[in-house]
Backbone as a ProteinNet text record, in pm:
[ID]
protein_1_A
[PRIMARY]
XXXXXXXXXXXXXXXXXXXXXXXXXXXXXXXXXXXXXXXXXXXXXXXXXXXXXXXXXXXXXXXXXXXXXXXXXXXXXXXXXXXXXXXXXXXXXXXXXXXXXXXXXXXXXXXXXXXXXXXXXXXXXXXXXXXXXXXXXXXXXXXXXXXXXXXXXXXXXXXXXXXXXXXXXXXXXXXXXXXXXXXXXXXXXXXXXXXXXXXX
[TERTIARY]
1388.9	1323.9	1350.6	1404.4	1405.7	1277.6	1277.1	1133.7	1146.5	1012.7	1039.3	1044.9	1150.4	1151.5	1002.8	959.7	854	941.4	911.5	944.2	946.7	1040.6	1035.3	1036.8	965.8	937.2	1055.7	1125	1233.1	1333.4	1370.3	1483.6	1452.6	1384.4	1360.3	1329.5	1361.8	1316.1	1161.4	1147.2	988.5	983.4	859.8	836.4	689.9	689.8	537.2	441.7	339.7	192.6	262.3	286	321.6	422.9	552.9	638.6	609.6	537.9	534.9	404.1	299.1	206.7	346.1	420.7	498.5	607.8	640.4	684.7	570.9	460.9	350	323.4	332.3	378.4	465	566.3	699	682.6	630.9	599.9	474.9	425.9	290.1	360.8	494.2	530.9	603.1	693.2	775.8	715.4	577.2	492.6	424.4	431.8	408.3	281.6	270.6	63.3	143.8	31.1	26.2	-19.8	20.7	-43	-110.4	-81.9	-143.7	-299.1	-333.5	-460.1	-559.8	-729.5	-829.1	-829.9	-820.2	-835.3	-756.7	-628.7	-542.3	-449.1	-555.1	-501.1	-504.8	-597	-627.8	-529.9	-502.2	-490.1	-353.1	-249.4	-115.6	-180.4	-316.7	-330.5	-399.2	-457.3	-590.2	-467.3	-381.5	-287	-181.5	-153.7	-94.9	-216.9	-326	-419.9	-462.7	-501.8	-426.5	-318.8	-243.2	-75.5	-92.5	-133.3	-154	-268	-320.6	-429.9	-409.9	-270.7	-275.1	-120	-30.6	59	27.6	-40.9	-129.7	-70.2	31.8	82	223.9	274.1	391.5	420.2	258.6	237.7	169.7	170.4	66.9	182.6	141.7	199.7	154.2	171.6	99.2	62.8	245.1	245	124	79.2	-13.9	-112.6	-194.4	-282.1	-335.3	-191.7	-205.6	-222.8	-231.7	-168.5	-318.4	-388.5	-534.7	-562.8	-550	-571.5	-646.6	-746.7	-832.9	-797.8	-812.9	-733.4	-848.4	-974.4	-1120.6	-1132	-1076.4	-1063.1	-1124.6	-1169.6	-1179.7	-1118.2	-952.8	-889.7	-890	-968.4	-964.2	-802.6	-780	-640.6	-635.1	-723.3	-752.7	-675.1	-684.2	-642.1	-759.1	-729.1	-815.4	-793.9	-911.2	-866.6	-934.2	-885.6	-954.4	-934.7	-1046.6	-1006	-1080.5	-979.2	-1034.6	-1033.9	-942.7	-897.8	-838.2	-896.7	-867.3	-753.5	-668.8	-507	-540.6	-437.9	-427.8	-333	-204.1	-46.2	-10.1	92.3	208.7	366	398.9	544.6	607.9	691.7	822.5	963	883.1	1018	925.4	797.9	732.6	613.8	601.9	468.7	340.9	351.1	195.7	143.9	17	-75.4	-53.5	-96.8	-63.9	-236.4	-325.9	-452.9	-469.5	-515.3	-512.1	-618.2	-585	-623	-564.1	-530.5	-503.8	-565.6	-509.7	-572.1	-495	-515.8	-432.7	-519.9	-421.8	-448.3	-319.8	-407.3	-284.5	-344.1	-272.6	-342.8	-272.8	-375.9	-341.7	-240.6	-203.5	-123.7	-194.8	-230.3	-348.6	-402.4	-418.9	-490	-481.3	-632.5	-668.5	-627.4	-698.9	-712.2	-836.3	-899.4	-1040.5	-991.1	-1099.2	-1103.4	-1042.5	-1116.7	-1109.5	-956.6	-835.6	-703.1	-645.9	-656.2	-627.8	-626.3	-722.7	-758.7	-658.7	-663.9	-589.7	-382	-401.4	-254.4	-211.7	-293	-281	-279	-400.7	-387.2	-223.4	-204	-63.1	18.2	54.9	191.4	185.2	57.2	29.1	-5.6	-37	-14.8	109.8	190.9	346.2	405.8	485.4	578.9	603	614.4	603.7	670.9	693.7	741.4	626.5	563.1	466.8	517.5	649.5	682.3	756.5	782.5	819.3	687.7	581.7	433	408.9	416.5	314.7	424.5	575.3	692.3	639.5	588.7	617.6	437	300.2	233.2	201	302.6	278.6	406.4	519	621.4	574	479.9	389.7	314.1	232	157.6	193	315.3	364.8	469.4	464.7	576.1	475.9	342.3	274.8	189.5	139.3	58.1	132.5	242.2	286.3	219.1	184.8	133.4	210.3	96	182.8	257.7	182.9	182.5	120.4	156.4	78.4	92.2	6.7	31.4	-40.5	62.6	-48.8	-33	-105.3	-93.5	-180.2	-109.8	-153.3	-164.9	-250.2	-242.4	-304	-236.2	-249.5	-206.1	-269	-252.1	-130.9	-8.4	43.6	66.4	-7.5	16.2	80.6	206.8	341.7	352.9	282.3	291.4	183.1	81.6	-89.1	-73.5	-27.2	-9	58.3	207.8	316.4	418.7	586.8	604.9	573.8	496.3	510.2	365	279.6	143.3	75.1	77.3	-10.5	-84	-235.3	-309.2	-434.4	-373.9	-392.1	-328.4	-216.3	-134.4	-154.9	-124.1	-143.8	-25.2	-10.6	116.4	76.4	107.6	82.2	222.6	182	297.7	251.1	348.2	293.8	389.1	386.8	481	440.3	539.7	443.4	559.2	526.3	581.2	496.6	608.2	569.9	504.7	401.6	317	275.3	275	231.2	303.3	472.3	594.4	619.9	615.3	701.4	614.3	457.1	373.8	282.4	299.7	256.2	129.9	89.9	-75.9	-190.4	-67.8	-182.5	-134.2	-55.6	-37.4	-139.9	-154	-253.5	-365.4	-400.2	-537	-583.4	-489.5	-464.5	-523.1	-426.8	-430.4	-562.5	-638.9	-758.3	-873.5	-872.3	-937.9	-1011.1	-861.2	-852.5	-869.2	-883.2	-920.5	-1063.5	-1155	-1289.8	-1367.3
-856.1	-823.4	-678.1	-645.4	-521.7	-461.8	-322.6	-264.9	-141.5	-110.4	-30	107.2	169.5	310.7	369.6	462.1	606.5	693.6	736.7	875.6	1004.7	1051.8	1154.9	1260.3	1330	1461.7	1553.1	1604.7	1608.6	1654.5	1514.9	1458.9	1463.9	1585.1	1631.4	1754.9	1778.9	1966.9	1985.7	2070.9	2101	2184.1	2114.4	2176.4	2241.4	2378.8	2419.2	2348.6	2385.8	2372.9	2442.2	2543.1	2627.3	2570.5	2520.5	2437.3	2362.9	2254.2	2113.6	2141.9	2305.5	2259.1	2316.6	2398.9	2416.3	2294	2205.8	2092.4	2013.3	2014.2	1958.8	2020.7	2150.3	2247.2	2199.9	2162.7	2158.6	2035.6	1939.2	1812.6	1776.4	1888.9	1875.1	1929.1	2030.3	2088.6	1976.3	1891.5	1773.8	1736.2	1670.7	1562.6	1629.7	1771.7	1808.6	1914.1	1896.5	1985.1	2133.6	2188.1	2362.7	2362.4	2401.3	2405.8	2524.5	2605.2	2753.2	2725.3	2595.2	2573.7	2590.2	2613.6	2609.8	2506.1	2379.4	2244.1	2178.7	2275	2231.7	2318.3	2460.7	2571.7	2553.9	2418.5	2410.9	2267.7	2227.4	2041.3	2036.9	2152.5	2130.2	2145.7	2248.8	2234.2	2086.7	2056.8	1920.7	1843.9	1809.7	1702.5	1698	1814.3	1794.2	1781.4	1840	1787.1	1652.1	1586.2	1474.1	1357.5	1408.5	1343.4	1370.8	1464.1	1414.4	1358.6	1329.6	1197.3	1086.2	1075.8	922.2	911.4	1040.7	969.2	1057.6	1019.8	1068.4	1007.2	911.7	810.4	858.6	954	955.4	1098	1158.8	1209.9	1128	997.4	938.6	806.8	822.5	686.6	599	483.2	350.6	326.7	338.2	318.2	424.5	519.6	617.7	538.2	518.2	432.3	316.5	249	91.9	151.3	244.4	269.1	278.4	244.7	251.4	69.3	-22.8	-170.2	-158.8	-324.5	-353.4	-489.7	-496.6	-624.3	-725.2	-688.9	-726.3	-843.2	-916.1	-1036.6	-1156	-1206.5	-1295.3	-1411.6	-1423.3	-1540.2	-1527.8	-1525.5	-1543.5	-1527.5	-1608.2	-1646.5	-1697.9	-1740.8	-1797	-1636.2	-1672	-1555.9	-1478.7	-1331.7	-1245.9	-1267.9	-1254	-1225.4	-1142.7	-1036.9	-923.1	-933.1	-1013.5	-1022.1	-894.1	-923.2	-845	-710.8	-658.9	-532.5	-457.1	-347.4	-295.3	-229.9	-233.6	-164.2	-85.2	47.2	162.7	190.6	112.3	218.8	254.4	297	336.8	294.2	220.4	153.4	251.9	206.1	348.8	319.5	272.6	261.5	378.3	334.5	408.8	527.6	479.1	570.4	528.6	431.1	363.4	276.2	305.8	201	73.3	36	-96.5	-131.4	-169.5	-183.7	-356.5	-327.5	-480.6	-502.2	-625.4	-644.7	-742.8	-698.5	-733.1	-783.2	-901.4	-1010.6	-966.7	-978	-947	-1032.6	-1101.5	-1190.5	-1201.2	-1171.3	-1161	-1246.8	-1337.5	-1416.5	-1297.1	-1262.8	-1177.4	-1306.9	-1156.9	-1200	-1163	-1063.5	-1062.3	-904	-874.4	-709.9	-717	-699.1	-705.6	-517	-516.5	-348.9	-361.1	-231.7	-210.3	-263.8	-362.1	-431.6	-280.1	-167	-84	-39.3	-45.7	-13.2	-89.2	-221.7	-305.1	-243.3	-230.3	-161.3	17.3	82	188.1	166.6	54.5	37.2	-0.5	-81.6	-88.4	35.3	92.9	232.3	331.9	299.4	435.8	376.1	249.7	209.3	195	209.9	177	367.3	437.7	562.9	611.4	520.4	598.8	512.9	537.3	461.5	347.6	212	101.6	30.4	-157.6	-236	-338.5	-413.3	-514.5	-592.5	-652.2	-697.3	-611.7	-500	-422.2	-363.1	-315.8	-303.6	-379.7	-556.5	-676.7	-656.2	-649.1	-674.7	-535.8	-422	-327.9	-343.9	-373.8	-391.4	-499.3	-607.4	-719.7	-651.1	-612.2	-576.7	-474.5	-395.3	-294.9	-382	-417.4	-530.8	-594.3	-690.8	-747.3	-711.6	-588.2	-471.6	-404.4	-361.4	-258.5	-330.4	-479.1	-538.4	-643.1	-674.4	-759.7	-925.2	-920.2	-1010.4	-1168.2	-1290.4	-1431.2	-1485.7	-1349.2	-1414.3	-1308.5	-1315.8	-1205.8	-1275.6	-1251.7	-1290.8	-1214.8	-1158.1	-1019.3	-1076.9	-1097.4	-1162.7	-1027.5	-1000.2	-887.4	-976.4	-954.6	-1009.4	-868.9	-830.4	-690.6	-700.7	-619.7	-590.4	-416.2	-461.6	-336	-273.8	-139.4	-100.2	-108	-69.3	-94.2	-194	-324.6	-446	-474.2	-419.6	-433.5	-316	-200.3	-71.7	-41.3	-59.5	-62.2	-135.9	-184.3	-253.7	-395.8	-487.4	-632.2	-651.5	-519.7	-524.6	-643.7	-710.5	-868.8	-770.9	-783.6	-707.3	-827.1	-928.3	-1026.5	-1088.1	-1035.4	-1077.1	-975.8	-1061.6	-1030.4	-1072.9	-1058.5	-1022.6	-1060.9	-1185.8	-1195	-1248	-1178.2	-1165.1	-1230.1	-1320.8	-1297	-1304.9	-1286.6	-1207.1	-1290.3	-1384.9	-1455.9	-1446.3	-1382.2	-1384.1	-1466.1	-1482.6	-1564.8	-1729.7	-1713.1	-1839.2	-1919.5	-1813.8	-1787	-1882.2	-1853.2	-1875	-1982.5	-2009.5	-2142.2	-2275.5	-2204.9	-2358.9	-2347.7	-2497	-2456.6	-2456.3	-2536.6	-2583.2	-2450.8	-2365.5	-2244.9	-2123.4	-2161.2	-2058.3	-2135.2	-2305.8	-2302.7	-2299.2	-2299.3	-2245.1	-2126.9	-2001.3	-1893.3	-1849.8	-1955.1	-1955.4	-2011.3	-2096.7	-2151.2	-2052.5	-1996.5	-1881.4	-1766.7	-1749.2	-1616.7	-1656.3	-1759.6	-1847.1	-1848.8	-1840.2	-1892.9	-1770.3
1391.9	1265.2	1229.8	1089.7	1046.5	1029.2	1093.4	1114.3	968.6	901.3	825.3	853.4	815.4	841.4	761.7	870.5	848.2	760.7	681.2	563.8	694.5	648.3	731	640.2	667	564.4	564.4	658.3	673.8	584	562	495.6	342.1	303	114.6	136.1	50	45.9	25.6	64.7	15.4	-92.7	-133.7	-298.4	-267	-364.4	-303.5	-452.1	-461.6	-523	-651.8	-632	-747.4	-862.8	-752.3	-837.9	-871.3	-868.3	-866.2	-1024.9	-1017	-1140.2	-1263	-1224.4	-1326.7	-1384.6	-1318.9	-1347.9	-1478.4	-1421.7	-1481.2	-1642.5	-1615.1	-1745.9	-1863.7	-1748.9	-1857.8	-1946.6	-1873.4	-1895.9	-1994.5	-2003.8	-2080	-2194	-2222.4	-2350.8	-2425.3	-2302.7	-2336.9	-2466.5	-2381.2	-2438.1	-2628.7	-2635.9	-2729.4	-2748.6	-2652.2	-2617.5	-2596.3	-2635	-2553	-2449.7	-2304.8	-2184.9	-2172.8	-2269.5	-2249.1	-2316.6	-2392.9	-2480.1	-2390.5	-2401.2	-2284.4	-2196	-2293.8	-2244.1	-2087.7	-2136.4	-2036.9	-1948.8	-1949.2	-1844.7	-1732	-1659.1	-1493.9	-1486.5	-1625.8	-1537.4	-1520.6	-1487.7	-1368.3	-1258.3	-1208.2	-1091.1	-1059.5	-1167.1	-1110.7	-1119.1	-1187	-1133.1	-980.8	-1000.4	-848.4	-746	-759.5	-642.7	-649.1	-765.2	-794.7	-738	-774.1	-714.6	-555.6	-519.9	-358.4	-267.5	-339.2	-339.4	-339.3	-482.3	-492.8	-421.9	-350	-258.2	-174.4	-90.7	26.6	159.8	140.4	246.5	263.1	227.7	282.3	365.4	403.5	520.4	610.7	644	699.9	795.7	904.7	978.9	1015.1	978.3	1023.8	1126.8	1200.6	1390.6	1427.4	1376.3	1498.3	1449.6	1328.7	1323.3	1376.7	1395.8	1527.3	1629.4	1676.5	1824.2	1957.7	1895.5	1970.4	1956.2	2037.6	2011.6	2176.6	2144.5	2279.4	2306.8	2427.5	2528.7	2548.3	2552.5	2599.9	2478.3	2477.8	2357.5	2430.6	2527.7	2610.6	2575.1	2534.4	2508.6	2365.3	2274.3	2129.8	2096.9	2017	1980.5	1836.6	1789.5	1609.8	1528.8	1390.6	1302.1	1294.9	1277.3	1254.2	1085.1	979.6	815.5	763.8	689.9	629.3	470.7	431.4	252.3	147.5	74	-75.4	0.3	33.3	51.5	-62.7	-174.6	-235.8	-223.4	-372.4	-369	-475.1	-457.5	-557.3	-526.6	-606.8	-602.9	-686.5	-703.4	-835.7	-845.6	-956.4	-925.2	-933.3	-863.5	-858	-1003.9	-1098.5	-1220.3	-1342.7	-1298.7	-1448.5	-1400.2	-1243.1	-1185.6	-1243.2	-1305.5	-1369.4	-1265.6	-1250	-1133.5	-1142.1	-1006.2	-965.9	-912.8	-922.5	-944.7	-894.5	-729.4	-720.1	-565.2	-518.1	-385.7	-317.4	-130	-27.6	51	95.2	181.8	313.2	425.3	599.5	658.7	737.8	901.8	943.1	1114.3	1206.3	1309.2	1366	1499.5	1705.8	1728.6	1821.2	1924.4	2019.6	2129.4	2249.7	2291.4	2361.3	2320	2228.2	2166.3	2030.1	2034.7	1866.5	1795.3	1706.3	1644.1	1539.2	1566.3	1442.7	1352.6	1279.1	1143.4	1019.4	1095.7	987.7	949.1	1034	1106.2	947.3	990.2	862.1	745.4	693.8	542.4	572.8	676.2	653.1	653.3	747.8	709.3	556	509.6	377	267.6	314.3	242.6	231.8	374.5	414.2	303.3	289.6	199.1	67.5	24.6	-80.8	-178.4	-88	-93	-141.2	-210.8	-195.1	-353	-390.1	-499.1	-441.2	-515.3	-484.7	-573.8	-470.3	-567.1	-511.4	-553	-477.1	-399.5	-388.5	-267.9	-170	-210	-38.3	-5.2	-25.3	-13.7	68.7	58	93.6	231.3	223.6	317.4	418.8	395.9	464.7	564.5	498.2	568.8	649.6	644.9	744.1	904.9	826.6	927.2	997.6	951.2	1028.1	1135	1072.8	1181.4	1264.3	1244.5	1307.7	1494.8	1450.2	1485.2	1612.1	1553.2	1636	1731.7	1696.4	1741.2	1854.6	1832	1896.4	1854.3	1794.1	1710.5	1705	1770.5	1715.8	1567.8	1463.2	1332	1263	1140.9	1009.2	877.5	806.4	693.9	644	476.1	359.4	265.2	184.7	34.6	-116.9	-179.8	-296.2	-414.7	-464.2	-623.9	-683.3	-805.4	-821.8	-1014.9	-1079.8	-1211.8	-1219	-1317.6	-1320.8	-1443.3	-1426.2	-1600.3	-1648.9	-1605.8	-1656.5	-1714.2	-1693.8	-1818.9	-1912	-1862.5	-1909.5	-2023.8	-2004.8	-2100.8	-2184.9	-2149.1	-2186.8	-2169.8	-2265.1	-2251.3	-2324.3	-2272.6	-2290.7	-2350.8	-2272.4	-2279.8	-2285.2	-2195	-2140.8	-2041.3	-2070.7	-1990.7	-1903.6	-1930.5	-1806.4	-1683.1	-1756.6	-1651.9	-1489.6	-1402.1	-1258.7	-1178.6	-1056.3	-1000.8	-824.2	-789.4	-682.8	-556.6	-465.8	-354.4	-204.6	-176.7	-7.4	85	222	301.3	455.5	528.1	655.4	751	876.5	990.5	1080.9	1180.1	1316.1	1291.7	1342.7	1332.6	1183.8	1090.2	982.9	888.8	908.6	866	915.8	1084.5	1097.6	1109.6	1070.8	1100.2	947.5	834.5	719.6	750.4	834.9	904.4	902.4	983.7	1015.1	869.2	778.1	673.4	567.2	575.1	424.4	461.4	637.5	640.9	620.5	651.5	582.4	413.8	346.9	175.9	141.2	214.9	200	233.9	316	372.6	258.3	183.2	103.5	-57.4	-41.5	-189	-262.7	-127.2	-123.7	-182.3
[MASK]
++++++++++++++++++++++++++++++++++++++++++++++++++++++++++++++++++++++++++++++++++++++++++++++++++++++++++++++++++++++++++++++++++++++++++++++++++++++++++++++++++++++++++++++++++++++++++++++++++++++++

């Protein structure tokens, strides 16, 4: 299985605070505003503090997050399921939110991980520019990967501005993905008990 590469900070230049509100500047003259007006003398800084809030995940690693799991399972082997896990991304064509929620179950192998682990792996990838199916692809292959796991399955159904705002503007429309390794994948038995699960 292809594992997803970690961002390595690395491999981009660094940009400071300073640059990044003057970008914000330029972008505010683009758009037609005076940035020098009262209204909008602080909001290059409130946006970049901002912007690293809402990509907060591409200083953040999943694997260290898995990396604390407990063995003390006494046999339990059924799926673990963590529903209605809130999403907050941004597509990477327009940077407009992706406003949704994540379903995760994984059936252990013999070591579970905090319920809470779940919801943060979700957080790390979703922290970053996105497409909804490398998102749903990147937090099951996480899982699947760190846990040693019989099986995973992530399912997103998610609203994206980019079609709700602009564009096509159908602001009902929704956008759902799902992603099944191992057990998940090769037995439909234990995937529509899965889909039944997350339905209810």
């Amino acid at each position: 299985m292809k594992l997803v590469k970690e961002t390595d900070s690395q491999d981009t230049k660094k940009v400071s605070d300073q640059e990044a509100e003057e970008a914000f500047r330029t972008i505010l003259t683009w758009m037609g505003e005076d940035p020098s007006r009262e209204g909008l003398l602080e909001t290059p800084k409130r946006v970049t503090k901002a912007f690293k809030e809402y990509f907060a995940g591409y200083g953040e690693d999943a694997n260290k997050i898995l990396e604390k799991t407990f063995g003390d399972v006494e046999g339990y082997d059924d799926m673990v399921v963590e529903k209605n896990i809130s999403v907050t991304s941004h597509c990477e064509h327009h940077m407009a939110p992706i406003v949704g929620t994540a379903h995760v179950a994984y059936i252990p192998k013999e070591r579970v991980v905090g319920l809470s682990k779940l919801a943060r792996v979700v957080e790390v990838f979703s922290k970053r520019l996105q497409t909804q199916e490398r998102l749903t692809m990147q937090i099951a292959q996480s899982l699947m990967s760190a846990l040693d796991a019989k099986g995973v399955a992530v399912t997103i159904d998610a609203a994206h501005q980019c079609m709700t705002m602009r564009g096509i503007k159908k602001e009902n429309a929704t956008t759902v993905t799902n992603y099944f390794l191992g057990q998940f994948k090769e037995d439909l038995s234990i995937q529509n008990r899965y889909l039944r699960f997350i339905s209810k």
